[in-house]
C-alpha positions as CSV (number, residue, x, y, z in Angstrom):
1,X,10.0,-8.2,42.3
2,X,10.7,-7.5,38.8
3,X,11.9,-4.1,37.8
4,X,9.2,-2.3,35.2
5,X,10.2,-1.3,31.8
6,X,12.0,1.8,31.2
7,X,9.9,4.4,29.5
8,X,12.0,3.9,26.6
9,X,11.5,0.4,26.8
10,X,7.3,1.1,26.9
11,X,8.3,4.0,23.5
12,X,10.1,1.0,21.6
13,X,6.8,-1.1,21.8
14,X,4.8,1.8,20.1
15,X,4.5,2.3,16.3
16,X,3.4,5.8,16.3
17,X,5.9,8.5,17.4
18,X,5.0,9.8,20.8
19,X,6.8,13.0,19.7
20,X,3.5,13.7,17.0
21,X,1.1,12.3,19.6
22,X,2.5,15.1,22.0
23,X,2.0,17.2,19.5
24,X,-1.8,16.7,18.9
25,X,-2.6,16.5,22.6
26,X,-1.2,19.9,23.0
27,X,-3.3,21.3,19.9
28,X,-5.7,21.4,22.3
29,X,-6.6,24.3,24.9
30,X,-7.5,22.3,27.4
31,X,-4.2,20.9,28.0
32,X,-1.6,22.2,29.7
33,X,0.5,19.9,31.0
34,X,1.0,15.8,29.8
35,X,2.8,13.2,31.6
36,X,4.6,10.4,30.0
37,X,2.5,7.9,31.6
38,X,-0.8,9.5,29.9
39,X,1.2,10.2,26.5
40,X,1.8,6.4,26.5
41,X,-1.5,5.5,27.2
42,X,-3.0,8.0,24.7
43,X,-0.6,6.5,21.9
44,X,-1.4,3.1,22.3
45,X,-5.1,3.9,22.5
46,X,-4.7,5.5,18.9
47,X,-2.6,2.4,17.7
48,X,-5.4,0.1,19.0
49,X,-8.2,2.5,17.6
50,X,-6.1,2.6,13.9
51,X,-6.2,-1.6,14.1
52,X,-9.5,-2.1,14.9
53,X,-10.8,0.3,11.7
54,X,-8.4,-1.4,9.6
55,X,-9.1,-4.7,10.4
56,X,-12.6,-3.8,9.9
57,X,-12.2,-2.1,6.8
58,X,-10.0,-5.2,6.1
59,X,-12.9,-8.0,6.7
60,X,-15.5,-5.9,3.7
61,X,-12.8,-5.5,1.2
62,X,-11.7,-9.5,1.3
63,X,-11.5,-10.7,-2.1
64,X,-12.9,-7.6,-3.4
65,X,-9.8,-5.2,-3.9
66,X,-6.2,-5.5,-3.1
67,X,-5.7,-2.7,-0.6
68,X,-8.1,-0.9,1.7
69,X,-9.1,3.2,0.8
70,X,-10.6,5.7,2.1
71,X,-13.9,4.4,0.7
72,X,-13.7,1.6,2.8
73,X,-12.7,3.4,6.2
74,X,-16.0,5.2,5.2
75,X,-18.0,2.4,4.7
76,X,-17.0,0.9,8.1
77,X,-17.7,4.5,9.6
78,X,-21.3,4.5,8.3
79,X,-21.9,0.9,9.3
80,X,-21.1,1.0,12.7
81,X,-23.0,3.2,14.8
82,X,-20.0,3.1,17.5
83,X,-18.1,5.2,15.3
84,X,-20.8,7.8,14.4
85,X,-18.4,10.4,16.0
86,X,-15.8,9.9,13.1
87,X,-18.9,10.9,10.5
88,X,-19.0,14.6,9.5
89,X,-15.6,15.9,10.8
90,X,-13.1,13.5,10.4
91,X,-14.4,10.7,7.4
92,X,-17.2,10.3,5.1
């Protein structure tokens, strides 16, 4: 049976910095305590949440602009009712 990656091993395979993930998780004052298995999981989750807005912001700005901006994060928020929990607070 193979032996399972370190916890280091899993960090190394994150872009975002568990450290500032941490961080956020504990802004919160229904969280006391957070194991490195849920911080993991938690960071990832953000890293897949951050590529699947880009990508989409990616797809409507295609031979339109050279970058994506905070317009088109918008855009994507308004268009797709999964994401209505982003309007008001966080964008648009």
């Amino acid at each position: 049976m193979a032996a399972s990656p370190s916890g280091n091993a899993k960090n190394r395979e994150l872009s975002l910095p568990t450290s500032r993930i941490r961080t956020i998780m504990k802004s919160s004052p229904n969280v006391e305590n957070i194991g490195q298995d849920s911080l993991l999981l938690v960071t990832k989750a953000t890293e897949l949440f951050i590529q699947h807005l880009s990508r989409q912001a990616l797809k409507q700005v295609e031979g339109k602009a050279e970058h994506i901006d905070y317009k088109h994060l918008a855009e994507v928020v308004q268009t797709n009712k999964k994401l209505d929990f982003l309007k008001g607070k966080y964008l648009c």
